[in-house]
PAZAPA-4460 file (N, C-alpha, C; in steps of 0.05 Angstrom, whole numbers, plus 32768, in hexadecimal, padded with zeros to 4 digits):
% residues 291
    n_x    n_y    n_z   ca_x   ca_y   ca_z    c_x    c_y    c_z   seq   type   mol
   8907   8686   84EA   8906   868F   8506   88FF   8678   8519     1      X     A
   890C   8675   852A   890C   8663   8543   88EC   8666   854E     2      X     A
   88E8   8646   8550   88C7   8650   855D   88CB   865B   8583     3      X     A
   88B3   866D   8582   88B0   8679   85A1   88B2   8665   85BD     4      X     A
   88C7   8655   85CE   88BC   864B   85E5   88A6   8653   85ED     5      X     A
   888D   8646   85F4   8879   863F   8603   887F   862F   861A     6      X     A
   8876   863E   8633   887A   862E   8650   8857   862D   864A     7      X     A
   8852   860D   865A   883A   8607   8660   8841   8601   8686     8      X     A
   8825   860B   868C   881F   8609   86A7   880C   85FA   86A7     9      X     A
   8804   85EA   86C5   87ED   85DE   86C4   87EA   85EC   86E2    10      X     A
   87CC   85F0   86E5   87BF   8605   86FD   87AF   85EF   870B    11      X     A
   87A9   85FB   8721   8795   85E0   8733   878D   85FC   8741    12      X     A
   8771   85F9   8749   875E   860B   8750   8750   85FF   8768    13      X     A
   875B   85FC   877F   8745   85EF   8792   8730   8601   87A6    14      X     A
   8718   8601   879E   86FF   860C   87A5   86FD   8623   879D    15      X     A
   86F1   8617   8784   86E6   8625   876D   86D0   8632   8772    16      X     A
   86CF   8652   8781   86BB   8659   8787   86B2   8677   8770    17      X     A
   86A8   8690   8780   86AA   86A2   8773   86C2   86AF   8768    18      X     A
   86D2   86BA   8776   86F2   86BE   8770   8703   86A1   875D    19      X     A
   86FE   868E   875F   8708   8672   875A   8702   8676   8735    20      X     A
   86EF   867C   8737   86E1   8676   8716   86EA   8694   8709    21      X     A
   86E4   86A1   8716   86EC   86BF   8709   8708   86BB   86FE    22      X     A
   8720   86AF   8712   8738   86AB   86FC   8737   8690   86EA    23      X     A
   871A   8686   86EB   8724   8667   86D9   871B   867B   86C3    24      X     A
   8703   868B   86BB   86FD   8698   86A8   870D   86A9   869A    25      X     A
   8724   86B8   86AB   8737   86CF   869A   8745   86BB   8694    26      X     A
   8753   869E   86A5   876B   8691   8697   8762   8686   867B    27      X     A
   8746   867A   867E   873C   8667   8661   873D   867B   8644    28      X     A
   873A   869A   864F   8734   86A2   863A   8753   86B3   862F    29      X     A
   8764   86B4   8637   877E   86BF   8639   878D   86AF   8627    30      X     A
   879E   86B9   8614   87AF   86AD   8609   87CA   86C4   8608    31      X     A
   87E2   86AA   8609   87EF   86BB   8611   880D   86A8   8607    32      X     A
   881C   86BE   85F0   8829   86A7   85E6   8846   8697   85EB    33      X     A
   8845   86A6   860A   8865   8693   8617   8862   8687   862B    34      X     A
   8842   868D   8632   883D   8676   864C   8822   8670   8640    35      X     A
   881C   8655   864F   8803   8643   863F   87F5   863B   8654    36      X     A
   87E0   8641   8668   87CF   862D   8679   87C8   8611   8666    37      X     A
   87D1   85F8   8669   87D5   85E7   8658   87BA   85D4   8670    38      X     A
   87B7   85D6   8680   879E   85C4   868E   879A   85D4   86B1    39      X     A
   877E   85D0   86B1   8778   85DF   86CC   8765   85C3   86DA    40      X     A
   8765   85CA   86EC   875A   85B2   86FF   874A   85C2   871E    41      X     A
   8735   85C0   871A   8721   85CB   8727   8714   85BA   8741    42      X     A
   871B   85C3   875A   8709   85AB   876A   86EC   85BD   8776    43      X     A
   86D9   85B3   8779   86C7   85C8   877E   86B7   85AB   879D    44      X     A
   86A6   85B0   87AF   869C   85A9   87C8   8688   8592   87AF    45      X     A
   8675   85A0   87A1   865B   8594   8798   8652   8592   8778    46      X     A
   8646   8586   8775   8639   8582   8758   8631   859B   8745    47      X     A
   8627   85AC   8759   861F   85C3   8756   862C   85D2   8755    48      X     A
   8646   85D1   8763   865C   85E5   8757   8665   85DF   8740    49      X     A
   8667   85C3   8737   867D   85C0   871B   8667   85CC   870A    50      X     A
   8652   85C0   8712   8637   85CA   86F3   863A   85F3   86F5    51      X     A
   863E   85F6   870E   863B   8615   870B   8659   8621   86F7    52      X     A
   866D   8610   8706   868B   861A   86F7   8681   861A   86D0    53      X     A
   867B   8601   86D0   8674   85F2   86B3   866C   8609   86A1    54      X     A
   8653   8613   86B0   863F   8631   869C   864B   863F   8699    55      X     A
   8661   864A   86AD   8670   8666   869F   8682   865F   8693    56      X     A
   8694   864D   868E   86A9   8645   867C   869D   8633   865F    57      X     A
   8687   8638   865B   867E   8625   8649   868B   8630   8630    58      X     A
   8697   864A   8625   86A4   8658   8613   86B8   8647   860F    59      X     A
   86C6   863B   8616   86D6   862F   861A   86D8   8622   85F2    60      X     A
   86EE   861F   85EA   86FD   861A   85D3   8715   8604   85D1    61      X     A
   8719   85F6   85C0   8729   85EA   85AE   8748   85F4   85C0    62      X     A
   874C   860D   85BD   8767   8618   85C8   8769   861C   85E8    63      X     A
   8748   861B   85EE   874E   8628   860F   8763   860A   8625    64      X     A
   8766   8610   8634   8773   85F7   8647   8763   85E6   8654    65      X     A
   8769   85CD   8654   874D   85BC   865A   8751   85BD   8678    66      X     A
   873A   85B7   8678   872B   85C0   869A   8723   85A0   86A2    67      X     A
   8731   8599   86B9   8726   857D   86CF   871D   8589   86EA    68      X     A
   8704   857C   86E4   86FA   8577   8707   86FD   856A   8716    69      X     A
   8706   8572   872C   870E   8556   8741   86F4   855E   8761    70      X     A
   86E4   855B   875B   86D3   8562   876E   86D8   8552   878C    71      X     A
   86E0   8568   879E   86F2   8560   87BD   8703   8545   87BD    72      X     A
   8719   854C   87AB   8728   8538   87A0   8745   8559   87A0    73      X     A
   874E   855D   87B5   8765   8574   87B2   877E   856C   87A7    74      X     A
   8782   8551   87AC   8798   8542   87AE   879B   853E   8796    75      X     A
   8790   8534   877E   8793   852F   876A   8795   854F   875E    76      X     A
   877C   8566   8765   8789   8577   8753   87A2   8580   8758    77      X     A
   87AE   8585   8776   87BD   8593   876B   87DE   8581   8764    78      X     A
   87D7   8567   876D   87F3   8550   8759   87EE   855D   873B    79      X     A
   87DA   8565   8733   87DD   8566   8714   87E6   8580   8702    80      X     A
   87EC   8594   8726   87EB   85AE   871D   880B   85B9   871E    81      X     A
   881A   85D2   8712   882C   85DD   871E   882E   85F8   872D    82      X     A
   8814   8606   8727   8802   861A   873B   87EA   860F   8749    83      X     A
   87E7   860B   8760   87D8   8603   8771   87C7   861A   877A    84      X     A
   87B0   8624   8776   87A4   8644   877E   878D   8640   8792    85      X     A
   8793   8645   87AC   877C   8638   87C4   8769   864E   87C1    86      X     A
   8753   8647   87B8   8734   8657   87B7   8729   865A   87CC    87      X     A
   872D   8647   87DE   8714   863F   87ED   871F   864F   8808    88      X     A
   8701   8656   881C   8701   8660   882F   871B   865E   8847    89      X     A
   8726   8678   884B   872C   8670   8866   8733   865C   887F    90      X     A
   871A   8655   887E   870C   863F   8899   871B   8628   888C    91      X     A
   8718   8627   8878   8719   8605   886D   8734   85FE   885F    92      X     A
   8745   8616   885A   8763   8618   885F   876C   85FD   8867    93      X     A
   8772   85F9   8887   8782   85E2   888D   8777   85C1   887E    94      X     A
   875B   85CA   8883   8754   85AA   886D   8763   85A8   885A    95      X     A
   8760   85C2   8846   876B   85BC   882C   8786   85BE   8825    96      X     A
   8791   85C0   8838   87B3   85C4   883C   87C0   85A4   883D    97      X     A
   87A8   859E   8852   87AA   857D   885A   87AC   8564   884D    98      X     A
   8796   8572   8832   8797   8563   8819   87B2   855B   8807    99      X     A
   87BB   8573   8800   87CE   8571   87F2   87E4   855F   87F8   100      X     A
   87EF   8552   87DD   8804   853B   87DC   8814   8541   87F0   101      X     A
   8822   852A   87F2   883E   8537   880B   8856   854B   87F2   102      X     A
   8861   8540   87DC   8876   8551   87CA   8861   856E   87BF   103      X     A
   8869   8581   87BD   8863   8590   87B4   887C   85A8   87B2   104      X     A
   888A   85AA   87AF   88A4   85B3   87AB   88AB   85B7   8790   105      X     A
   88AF   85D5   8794   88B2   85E0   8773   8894   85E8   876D   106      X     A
   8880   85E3   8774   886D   85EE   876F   8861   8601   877D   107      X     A
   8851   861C   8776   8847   8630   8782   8826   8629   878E   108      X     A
   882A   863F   87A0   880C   863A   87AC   8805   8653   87BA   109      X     A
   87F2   8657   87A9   87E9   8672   87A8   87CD   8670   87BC   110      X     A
   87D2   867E   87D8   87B6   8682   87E4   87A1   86A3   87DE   111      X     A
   8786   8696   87DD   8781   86AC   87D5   876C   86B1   87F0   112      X     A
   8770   86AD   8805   8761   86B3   8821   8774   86C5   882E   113      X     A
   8762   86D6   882A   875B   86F9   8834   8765   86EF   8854   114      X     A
   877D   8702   8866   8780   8700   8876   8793   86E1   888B   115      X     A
   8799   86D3   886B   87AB   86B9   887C   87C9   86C6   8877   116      X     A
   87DE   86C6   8886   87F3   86D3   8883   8803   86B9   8875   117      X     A
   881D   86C3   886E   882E   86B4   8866   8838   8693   8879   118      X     A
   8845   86AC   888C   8844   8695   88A8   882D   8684   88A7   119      X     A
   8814   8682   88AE   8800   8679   88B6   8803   865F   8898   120      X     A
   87FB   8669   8882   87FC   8657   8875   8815   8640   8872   121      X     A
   8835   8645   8876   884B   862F   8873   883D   862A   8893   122      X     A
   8838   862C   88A1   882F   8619   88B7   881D   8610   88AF   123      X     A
   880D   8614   88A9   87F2   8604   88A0   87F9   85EA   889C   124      X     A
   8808   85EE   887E   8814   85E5   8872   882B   85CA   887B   125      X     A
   883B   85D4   888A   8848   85C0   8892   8848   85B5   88AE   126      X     A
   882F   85BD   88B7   8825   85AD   88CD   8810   8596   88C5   127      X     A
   8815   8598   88AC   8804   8583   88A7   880F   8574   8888   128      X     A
   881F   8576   888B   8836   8560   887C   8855   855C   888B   129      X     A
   8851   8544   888E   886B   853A   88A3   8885   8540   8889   130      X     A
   8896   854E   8892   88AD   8552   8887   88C4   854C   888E   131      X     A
   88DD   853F   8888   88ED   8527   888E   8909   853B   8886   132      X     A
   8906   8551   887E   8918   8567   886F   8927   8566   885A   133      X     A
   891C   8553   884D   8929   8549   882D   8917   855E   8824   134      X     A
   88F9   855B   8827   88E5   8571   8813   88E6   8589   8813   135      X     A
   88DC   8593   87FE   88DF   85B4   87FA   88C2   85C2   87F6   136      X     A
   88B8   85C9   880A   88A9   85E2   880D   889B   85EE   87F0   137      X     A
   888C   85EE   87E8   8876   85FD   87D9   887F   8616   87D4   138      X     A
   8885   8633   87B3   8882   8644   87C0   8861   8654   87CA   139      X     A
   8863   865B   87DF   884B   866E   87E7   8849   8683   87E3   140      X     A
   882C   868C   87D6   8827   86A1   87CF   8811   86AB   87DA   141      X     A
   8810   86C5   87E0   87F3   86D2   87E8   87EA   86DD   87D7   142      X     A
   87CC   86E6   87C8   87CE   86F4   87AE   87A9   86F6   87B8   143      X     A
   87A6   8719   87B3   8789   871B   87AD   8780   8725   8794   144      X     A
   877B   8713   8783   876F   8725   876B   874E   872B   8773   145      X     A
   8742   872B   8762   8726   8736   875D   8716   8725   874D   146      X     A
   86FB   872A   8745   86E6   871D   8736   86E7   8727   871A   147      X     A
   86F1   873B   8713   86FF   8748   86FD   870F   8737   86FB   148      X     A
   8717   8722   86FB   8723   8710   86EB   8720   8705   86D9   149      X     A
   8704   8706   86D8   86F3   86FB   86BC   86F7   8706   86A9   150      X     A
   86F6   871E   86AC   8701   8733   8692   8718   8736   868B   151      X     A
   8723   8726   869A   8741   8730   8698   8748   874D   86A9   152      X     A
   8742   8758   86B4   873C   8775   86C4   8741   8775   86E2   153      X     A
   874E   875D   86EF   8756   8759   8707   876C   876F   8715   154      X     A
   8768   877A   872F   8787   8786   872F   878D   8772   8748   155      X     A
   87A7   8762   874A   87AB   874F   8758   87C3   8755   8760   156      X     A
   87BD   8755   8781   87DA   875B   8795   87E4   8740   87A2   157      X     A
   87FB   8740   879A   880B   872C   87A8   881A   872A   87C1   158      X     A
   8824   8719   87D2   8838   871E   87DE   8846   86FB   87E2   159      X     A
   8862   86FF   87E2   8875   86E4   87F1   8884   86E5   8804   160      X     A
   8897   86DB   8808   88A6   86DB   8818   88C5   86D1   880F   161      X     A
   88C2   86D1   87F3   88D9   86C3   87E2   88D4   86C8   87CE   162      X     A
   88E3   86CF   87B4   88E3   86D5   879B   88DA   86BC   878B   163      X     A
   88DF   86A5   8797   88DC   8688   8785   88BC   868C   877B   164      X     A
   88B7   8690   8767   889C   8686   875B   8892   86A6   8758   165      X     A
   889E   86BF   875D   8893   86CB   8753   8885   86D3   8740   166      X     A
   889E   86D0   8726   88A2   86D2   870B   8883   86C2   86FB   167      X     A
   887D   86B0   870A   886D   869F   86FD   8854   86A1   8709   168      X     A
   8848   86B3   871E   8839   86B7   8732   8830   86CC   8721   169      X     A
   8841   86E1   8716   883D   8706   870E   8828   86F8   86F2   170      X     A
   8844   86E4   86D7   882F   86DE   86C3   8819   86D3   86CA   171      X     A
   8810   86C6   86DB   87F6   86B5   86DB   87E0   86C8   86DD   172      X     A
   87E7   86E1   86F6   87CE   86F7   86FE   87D0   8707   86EB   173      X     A
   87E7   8707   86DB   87E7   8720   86C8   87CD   8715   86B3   174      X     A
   87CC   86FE   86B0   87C1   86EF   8699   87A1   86F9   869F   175      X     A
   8795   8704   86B3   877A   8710   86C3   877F   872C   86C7   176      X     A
   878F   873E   86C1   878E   8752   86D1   87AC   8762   86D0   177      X     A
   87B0   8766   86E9   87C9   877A   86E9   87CD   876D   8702   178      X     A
   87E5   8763   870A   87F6   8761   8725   880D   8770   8734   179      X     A
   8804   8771   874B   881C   8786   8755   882B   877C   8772   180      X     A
   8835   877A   8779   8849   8769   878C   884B   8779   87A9   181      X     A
   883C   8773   87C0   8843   878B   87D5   8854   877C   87EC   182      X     A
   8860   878D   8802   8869   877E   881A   884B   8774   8822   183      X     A
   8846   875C   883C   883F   874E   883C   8826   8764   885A   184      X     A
   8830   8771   885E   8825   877E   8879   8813   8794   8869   185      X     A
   8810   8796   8851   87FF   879F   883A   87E3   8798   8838   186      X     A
   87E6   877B   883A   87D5   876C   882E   87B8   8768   8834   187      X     A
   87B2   8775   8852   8796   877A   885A   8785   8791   884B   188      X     A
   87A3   87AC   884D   8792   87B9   8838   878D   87BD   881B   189      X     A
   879E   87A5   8812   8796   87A6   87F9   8789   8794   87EC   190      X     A
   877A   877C   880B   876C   8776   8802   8745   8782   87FF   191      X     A
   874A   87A2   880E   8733   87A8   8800   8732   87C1   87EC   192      X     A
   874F   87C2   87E7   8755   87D6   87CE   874C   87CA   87B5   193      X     A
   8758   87A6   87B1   8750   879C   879B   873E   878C   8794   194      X     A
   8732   8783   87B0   871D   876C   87A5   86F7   877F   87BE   195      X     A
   8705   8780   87D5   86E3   8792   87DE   86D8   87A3   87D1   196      X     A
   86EF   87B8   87C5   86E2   87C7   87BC   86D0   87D0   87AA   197      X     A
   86D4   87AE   8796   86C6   87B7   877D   86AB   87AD   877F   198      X     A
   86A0   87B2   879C   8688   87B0   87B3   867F   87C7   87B3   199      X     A
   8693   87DA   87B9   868A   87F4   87C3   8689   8807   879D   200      X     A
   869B   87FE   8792   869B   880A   8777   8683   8806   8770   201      X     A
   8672   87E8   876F   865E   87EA   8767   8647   87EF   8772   202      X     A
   863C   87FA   8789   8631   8804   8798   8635   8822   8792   203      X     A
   8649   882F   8790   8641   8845   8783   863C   8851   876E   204      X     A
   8646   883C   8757   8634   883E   873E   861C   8835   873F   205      X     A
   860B   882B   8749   85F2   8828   8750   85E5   883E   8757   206      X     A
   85F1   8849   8763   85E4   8862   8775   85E7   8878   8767   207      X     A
   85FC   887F   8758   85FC   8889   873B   85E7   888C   872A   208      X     A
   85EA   8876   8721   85D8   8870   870B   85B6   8874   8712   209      X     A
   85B6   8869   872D   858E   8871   872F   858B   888E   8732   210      X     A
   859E   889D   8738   8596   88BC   8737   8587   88C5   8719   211      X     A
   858A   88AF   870E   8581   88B7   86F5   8569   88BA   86EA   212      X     A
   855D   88C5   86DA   8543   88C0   86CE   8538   88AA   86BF   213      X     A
   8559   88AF   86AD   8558   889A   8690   854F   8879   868F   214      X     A
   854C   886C   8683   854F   8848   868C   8563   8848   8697   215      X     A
   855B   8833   86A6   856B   882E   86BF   8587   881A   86B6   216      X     A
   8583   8810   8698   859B   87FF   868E   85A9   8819   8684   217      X     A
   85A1   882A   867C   85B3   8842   8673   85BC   8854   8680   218      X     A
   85B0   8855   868D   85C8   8868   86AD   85D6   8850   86B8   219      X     A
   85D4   8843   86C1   85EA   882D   86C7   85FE   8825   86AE   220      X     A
   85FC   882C   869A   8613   8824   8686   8625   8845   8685   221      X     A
   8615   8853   8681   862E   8870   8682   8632   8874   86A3   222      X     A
   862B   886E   86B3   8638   8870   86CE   864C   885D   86CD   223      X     A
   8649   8847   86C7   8662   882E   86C2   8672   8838   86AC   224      X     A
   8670   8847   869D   8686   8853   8687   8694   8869   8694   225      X     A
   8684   8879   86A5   868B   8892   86AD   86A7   888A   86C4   226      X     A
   869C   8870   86D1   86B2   886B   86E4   86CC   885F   86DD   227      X     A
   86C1   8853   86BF   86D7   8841   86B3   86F0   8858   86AE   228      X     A
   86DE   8871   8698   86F0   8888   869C   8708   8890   86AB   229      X     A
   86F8   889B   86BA   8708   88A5   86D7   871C   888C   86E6   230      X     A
   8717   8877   86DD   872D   8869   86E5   8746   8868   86D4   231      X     A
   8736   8866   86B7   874A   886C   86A8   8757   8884   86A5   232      X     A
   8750   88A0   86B1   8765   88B3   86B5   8776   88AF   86CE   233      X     A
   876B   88A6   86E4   8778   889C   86F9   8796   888D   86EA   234      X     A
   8795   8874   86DE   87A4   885B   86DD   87B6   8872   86CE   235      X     A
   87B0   8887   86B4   87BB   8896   86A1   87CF   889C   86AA   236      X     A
   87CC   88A8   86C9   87E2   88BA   86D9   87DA   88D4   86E1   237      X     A
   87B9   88D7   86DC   87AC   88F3   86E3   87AC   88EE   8708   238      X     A
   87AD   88FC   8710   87AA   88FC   8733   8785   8907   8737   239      X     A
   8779   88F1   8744   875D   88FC   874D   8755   8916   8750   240      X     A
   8769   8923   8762   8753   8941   876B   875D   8950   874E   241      X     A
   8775   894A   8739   8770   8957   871E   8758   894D   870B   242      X     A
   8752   893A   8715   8738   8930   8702   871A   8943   8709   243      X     A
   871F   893D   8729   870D   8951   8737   870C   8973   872A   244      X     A
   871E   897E   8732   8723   8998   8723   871E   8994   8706   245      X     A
   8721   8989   86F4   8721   898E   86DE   86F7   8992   86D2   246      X     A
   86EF   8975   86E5   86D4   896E   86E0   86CA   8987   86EF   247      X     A
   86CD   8990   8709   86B9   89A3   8716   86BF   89BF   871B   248      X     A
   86C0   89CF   86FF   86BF   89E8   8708   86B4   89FD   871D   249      X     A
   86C3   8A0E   8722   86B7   8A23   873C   869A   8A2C   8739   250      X     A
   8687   8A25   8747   866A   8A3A   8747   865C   8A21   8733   251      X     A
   8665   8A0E   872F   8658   89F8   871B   8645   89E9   8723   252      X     A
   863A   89D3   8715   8628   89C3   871F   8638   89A2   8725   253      X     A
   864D   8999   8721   8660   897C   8726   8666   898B   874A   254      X     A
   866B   89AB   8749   867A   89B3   8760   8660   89B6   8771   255      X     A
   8646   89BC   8767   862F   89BC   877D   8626   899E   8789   256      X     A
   8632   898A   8774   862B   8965   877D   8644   8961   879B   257      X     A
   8656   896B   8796   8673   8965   87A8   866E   8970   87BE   258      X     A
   8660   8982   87C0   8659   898F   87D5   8643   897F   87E5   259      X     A
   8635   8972   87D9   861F   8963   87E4   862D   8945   87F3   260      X     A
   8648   8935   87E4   8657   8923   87E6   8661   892A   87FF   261      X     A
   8672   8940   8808   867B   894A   8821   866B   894F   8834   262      X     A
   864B   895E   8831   8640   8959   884B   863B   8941   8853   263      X     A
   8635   8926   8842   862E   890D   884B   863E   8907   8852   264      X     A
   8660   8910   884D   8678   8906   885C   867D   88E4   884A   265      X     A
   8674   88E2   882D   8679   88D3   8818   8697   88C8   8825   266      X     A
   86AB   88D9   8818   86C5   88C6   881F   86CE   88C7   883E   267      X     A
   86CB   88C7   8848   86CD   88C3   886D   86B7   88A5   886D   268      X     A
   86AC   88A6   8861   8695   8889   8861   86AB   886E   884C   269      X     A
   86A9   887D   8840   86C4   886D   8832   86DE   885D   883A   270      X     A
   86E8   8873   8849   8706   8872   8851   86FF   885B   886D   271      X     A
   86E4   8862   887D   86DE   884E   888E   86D8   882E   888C   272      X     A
   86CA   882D   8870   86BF   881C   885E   86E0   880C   885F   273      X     A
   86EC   8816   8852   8704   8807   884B   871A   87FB   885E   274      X     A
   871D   880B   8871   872A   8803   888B   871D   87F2   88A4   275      X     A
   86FF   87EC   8899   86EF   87E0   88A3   86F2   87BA   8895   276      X     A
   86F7   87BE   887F   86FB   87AA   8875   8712   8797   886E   277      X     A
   8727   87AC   8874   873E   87A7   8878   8740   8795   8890   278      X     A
   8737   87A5   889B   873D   8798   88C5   872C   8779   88C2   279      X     A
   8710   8776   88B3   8708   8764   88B6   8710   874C   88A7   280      X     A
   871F   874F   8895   873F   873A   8885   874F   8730   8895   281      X     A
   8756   8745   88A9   876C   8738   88BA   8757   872C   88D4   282      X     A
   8743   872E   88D5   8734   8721   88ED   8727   870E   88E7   283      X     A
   8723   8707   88CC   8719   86ED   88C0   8731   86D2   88BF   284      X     A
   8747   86EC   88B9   8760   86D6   88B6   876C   86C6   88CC   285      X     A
   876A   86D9   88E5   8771   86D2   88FD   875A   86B1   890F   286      X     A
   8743   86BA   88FA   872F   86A6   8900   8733   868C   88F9   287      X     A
   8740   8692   88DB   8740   8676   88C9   8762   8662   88DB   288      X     A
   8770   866F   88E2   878B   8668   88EF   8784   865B   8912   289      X     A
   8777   8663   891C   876E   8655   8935   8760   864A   893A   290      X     A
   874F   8644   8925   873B   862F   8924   8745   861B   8928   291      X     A
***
């Protein structure tokens, strides 16, 4: 039997922050046998970031993909990369745009700042590389995964403006998670479907769990199972209010808790929560672009 093609990629990670490291940790630990992260290249602001990156990847193995630091050195990581993945804030966007080599063509570049549109970034972008029209454009990507990346447990929404680099955009987040591809006028709210929320998810397993009597490590572990559950009938194909019905019979005690959820007006707090944070994606974004 013919041996398996292996494509190797090489990733460049510039500002390696919280989100930044969460996918260095699902990629290092991922194997995957037709695509290969074959070297990652990490730039981080300070000393203290590489030493912090350093501690959680210390698992690191013989097979995992070797990892370079280029500490505020952009330029070199991402010459060395063929996914370029911008970590870093918003605000600091055009700096790090500014960095990069003048060729970068054929290679993807995945922003992961909440609220920069497509537009906003190829301007960024090529207002700050003189182009002569021989060169070819980067493809751009928008993509929010999550901190659940580490687990591999990410759910990561994409959007482009061109098919080029999809294909290779879907394996990389798949390699963390689950990816799903939306129009681009999506993307405020899903950036707090997939990445705020698991703010508010855990805020209400907290709140959960202290209702309890028991140790307080043991109501927080079956409240975190309990929700894992219910997601997993969710993902199954069960529809919520059947989950609802099934768990809270008529004249019951789940149906005497729901009733307490509705006078506090629970999901109306929610639904505000979320459209609250939505709006503030696109008003952060609008910030980082006129600066």
């Amino acid at each position: 039997m013919a041996d398996r093609h292996v494509e190797e990629v090489k990733v460049a990670i510039l500002g390696c922050g919280k989100l930044g490291t969460a996918i260095l940790q699902g990629l290092l630990q991922f194997t995957n046998p037709e695509l290969r992260i074959s070297h990652v290249t990490v730039t981080t602001k300070t000393l203290e970031g590489e030493d912090r990156i350093k501690n959680v990847t210390g698992f690191m193995d013989s097979n995992s993909p070797k990892v370079e630091f280029c500490r505020r050195d952009s330029s070199r990581a991402a010459q060395l990369a063929d996914v370029i993945i911008l970590g870093c804030k918003p605000k600091v966007l055009p700096e790090i745009l500014s960095e990069l080599p003048a060729q970068n063509g054929g290679k993807i570049l995945i922003s992961l700042a909440g609220g920069v549109t497509l537009d906003d970034l190829a301007h960024m972008y090529r207002s700050t590389h003189y182009m002569t029209g021989d060169e070819v454009d980067p493809f751009i990507v928008r993509a929010i995964p999550n901190i659940a990346a580490s687990l591999q447990q990410s759910a990561t929404v994409c959007s482009s403006s061109t098919q080029d680099g999809r294909d290779l955009t879907t394996r990389l987040f798949n390699m963390v998670g689950r990816t799903k591809w939306v129009a681009e006028e999506h993307m405020y709210t899903a950036s707090a479907l997939c990445a705020s929320s698991l703010a508010f998810y855990a805020a209400m397993v907290t709140a959960v769990a202290s209702s309890s009597e028991m140790p307080a490590e043991d109501a927080l572990e079956l409240a975190a199972l309990a929700m894992q559950g219910t997601a997993s009938l969710v993902l199954a194909g069960r529809a919520p209010e059947d989950v609802i019905c099934q768990v809270a019979t008529p004249g019951g005690s789940t149906e005497a808790g729901l009733r307490i959820l509705e006078t506090h007006g629970v999901a109306e707090s929610l639904v505000s929560a979320m459209k609250e944070t939505s709006e503030a994606t696109r008003t952060i974004g609008k910030g980082a672009t006129q600066s």
